[in-house]
Residue, then its C-alpha position, 0 to 999 in steps of 0.5 A: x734188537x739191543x746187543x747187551x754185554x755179560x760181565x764175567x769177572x774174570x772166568x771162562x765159560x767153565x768157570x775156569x779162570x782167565x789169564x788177564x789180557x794186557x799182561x804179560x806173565x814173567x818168565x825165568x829163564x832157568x839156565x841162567x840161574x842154575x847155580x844159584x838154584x843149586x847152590x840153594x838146594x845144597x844149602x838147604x840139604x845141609x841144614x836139614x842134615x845138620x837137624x837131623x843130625x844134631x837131633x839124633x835122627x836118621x835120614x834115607x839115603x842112597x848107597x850102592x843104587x839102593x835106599x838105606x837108612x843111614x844113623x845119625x852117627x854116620x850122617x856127613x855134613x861137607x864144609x864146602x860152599 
């Protein structure tokens, strides 16, 4: 009797994909780049208040352990950074 191989393009027999053997998948180490991903986030917190602001929106917010809506007016944009 003759062994036959199945080509399976890539998927389990659950049609699930497969990782593909021989490589290795990059990891990050996220300690090392967590200021750099706080100061990313920051960064994008102002942009999207100075939006707000600059279009007269108000944004959610938390004040004393509790979601406010804080108006346009009062929207704080700190120049640090």
């Amino acid at each position: 009797m003759r062994k036959t191989t199945r080509k399976t393009s890539g998927r389990s027999s659950n049609g699930t994909r497969r990782p593909r053997q021989g490589k290795t998948l990059r990891k990050f180490d996220l300690v090392e780049q967590a200021n750099e991903i706080e100061h990313l986030l920051q960064r994008a917190v102002k942009h999207e208040l100075s939006i707000h602001k600059r279009l007269g929106n108000p944004v959610a917010g938390w004040r004393d352990g509790k979601v406010v809506i804080i108006p346009p007016d009062e929207i704080t944009i700190s120049a640090e950074g």
